[in-house]
N, C-alpha and C positions, 0 to 999 in steps of 0.2 A: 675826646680821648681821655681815658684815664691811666694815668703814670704809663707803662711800657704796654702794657695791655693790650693785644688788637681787638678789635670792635669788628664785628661781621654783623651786616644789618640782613635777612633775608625777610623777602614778602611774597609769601601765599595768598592764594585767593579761597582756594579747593581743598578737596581730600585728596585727591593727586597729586595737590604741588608739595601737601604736607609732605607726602610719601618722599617727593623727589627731596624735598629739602633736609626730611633725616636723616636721608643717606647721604647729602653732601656735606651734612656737619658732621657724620660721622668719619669722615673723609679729610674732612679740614685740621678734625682733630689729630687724624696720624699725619699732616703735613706740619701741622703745627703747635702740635701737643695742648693739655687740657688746658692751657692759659688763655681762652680765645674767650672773650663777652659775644654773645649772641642778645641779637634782641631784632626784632620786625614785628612779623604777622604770620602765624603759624597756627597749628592744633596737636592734637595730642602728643604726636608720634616729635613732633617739634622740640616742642614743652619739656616733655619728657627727657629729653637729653640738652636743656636746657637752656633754653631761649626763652627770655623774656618776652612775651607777646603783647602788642598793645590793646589789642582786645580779641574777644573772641572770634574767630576764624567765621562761625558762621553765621555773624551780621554781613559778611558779601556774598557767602557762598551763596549763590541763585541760580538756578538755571529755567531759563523760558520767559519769554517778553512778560508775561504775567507777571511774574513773580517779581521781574526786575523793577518793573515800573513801581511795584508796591511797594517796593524797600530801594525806590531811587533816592530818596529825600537822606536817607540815612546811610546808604551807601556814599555819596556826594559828601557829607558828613566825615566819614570815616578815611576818604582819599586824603581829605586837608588833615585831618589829624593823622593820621599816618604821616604825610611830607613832613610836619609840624617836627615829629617824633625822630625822624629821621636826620631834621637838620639839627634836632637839638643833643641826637647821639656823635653826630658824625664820625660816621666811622671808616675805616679803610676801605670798604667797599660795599657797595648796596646790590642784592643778587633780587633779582625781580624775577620771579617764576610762574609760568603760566599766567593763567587767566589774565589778559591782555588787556580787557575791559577794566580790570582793576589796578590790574598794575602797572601799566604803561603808561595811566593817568598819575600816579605816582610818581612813576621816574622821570615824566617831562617837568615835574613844578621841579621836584628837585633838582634838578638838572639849569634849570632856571636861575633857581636860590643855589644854590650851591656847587657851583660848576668842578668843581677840585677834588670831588667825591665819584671815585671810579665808578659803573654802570654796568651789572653783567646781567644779560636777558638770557634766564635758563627755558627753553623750548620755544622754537621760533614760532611765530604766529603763521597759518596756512598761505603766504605771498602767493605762494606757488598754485593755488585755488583760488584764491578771489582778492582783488584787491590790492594789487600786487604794488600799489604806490607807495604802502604801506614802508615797504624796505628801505627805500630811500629815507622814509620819514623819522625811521627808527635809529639809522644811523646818526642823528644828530642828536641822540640821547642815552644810546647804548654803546656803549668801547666795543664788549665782546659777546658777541651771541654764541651758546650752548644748543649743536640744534640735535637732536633725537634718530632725524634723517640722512642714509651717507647721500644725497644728491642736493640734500638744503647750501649747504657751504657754495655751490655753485649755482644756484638761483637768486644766492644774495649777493654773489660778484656782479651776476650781470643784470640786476636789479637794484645796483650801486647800494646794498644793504649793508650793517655793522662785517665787522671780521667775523667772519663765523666761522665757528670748530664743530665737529661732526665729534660727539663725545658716546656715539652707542647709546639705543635703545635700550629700557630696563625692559621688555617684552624678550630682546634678542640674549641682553644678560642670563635670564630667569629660565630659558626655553627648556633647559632641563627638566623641568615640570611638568610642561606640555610632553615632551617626548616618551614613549609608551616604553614601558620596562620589556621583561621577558615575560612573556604568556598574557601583558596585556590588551596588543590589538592583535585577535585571532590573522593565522593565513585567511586570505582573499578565497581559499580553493574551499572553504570550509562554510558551511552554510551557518544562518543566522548574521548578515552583515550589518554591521551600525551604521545610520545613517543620520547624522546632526544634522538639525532645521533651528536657523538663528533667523529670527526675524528683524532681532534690529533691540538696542535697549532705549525708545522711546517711544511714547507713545501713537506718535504719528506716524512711527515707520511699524510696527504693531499693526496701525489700520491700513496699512494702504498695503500691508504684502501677507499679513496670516492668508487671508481668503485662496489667495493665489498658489502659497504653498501647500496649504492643504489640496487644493486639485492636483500638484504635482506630485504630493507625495501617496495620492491614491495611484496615480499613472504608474508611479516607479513599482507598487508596493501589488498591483497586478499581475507583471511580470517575475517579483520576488516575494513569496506571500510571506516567506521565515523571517522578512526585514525590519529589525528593529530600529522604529523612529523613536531618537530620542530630543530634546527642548530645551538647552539650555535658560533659562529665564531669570532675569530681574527682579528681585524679591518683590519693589513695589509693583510690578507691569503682572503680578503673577496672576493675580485673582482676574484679571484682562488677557491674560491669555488662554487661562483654562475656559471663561465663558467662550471664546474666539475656537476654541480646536474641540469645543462639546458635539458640535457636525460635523465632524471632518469621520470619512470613512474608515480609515485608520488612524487611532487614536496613539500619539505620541505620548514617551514617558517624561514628565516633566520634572527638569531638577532646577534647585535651587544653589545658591555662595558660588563663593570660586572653586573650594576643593573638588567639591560634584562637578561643575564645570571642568576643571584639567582633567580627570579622570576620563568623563565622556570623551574629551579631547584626545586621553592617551587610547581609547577602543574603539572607536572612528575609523572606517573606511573612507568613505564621502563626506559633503559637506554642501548643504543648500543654504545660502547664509544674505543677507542683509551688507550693501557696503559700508565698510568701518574699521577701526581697528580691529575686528576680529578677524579679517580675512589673515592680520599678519599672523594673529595665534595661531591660526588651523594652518598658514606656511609654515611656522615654525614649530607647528606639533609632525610635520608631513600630511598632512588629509589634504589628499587633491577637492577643489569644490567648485560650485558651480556658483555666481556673484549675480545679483539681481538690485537693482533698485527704482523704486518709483517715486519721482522725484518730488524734491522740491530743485527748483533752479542752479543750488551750490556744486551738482556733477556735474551739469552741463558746462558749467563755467568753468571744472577742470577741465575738462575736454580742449574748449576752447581755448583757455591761456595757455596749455600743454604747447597746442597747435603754432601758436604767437610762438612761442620762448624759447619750444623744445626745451622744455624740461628733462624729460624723457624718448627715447628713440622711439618710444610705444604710444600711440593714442589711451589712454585708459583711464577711469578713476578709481583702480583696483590697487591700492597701494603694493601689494606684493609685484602686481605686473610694473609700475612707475618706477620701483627699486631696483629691479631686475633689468629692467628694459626690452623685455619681451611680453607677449599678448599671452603670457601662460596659464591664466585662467580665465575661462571665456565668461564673459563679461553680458549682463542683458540691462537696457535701462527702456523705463518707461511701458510704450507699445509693444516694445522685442519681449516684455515678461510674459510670456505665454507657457503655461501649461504642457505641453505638446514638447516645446522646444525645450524647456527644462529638464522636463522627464527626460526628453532622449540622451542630453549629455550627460545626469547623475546616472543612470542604465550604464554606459559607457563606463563613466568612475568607477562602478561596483562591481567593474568584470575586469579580466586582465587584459585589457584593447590597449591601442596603441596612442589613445589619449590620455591614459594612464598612464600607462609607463613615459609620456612627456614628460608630463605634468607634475608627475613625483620628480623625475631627474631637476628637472628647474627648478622646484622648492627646494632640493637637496641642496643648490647653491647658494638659500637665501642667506646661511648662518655665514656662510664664507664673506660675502658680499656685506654684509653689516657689521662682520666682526673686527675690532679696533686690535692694531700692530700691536704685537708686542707683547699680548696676552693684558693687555693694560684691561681696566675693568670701568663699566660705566660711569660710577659715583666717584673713580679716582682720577679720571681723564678728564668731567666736570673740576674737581677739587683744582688741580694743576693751573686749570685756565683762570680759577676765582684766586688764586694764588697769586699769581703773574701780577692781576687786574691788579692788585690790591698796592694800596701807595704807603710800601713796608718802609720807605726813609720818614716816614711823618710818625714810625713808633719811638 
């Protein structure tokens, strides 16, 4: 501590958890005006509004066993000093964000050393998909979990996990974005229909479903020749998917960033998409779609804990259908991704049928269903709870 000062420690791992963490400082600061010391592990967007960082953000950032392994020695590295960092700020409260793998290894040493130092875990790790011992394990290092999802605060009850608060999605915040102004997604009765093909942003989900989509999107594209496919794409996956769709019978329009992204998003009828978080964008843009994946083991294993926990009233690993608790977007894994069967249901989407008109009514209730009382806003529902956490008699 220094003189009256609060100390807010927050640890990123990511560019996401950057994101999530400048907006909960900026958050903190209207709870508790500019007198607030920051300091953890952050990047730009952190820094920027003034957190001291102990090193740069992207000595952990990694993604894929490659990668990890060749910067284990220095990530392992960077945990101890980090804990180190942390016990030697001590501060009112340590906010661990994301990336699990890094930062959970963190708040257990601390936690260890320094038991006195409250513990807030901003987005819960996937319990509810895999692994689910995980919750119990967490509760004896985390006070309060921040979880993203409204059904997580009750997978952590009955998976004996921290308290968890349901503080709203920033996907669900932002939806404004995604949703299509005036004149920008043409009437359905009008020809030339858009038809987004997301195959996934990595590179394994790239190979194992371009092939397949492209046979889909000739099936659909015979029965509508005016149909524009368009691709949203991953900057680095890009030069990978153009060689992947140079065969394909009709040839998709391929964009790049996120602005080109929401926009495709706001002139979208349909949607042939990869499971992920983008199924919640295209819910919460309204584009009814159709959900494919061919796996690796991790969907199956939602299926199956669903099954165990009832998580959800719905079989699914469709997160808009899991949220909702109905089968509203029909779902194909593995052997079910066939050609034939996809075309029929996007055909369906791109006309006015009556799985349409479901399919949109059920999206229409995503924003209701995710949206926090009160009109309260994501980064300020987060703020409240690191507020509470925080042991204000020790200023």
């Amino acid at each position: 501590m220094t003189g009256s000062m609060p100390t807010v420690c927050l640890v990123a791992g990511e560019e996401s958890g950057d994101q999530l963490g400048s907006e909960l400082i900026k958050a903190l600061n209207g709870r508790l005006g500019e007198g607030v010391r920051y300091c953890g592990v952050g990047g730009e967007r952190m820094t920027a509004l003034g957190l001291t960082s102990f090193f740069d953000i992207t000595d952990v950032s990694v993604m894929g066993l490659t990668a990890v392994l060749a910067r284990l020695p220095r990530i392992v590295r960077r945990v101890y000093q980090t804990v180190d960092a942390v016990i030697a700020a001590n501060p009112d409260v340590l906010v661990i964000i994301d990336s699990p793998d890094f930062t959970h290894n963190v708040a257990k040493r601390v936690r260890k050393r320094a038991p006195h130092i409250p513990i807030v875990g901003y987005v819960s790790p996937s319990v509810w998909a895999w692994r689910p011992g995980r919750a119990r394990k967490m509760s004896v290092y985390v006070d309060e979990l921040l979880a993203l999802l409204p059904f997580e605060p009750e997978v952590h009850k009955r998976l004996g996990g921290p308290r968890t608060h349901y503080v709203g999605h920033p996907l669900s915040e932002n939806s404004a974005d995604l949703q299509p102004g005036d004149g920008e997604r043409r009437p359905l009765s009008e020809a030339g229909k858009v038809l987004l093909v997301l195959p996934g942003s990595r590179g394994s989900e790239i190979d194992r479903l371009l092939g397949v989509f492209g046979e889909t999107v000739a099936k659909v594209a015979k029965d509508l020749p005016d149909l524009e496919i368009v691709l949203p794409a991953v900057s680095h996956l890009e030069g990978r998917i153009r060689d992947g769709v140079s065969n394909w019978p009709v040839k998709p329009h391929i964009v790049c960033g996120q602005e080109a992204k929401k926009a495709a998003f706001r002139r979208a009828h349909a949607a042939l998409a990869a499971s992920g978080t983008v199924s919640l964008e295209l819910a919460l843009s309204g584009v009814p779609m159709v959900v494919a994946y061919k796996v690796d083991w991790f969907f199956r294993r939602i299926k199956e804990l669903n099954r165990i926990f009832r998580f959800s009233s719905v079989d699914s690993f469709v997160l808009p259908n899991i949220i909702l608790g109905a089968k509203a977007i029909p779902e194909f894994l593995d052997d079910e991704v066939q050609p034939d069967v996809l075309a029929d249901h996007l055909k369906a989407l791109l006309s006015d049928s009556p799985q349409r008109r479901e399919q949109v009514a059920e999206l229409a209730r995503l924003d209701e269903v995710m949206r926090l009382p009160d009109g309260h806003s994501q980064r300020g529902a987060a703020a409240d709870v690191v507020v509470t956490a925080m042991a204000l008699d020790r200023i």
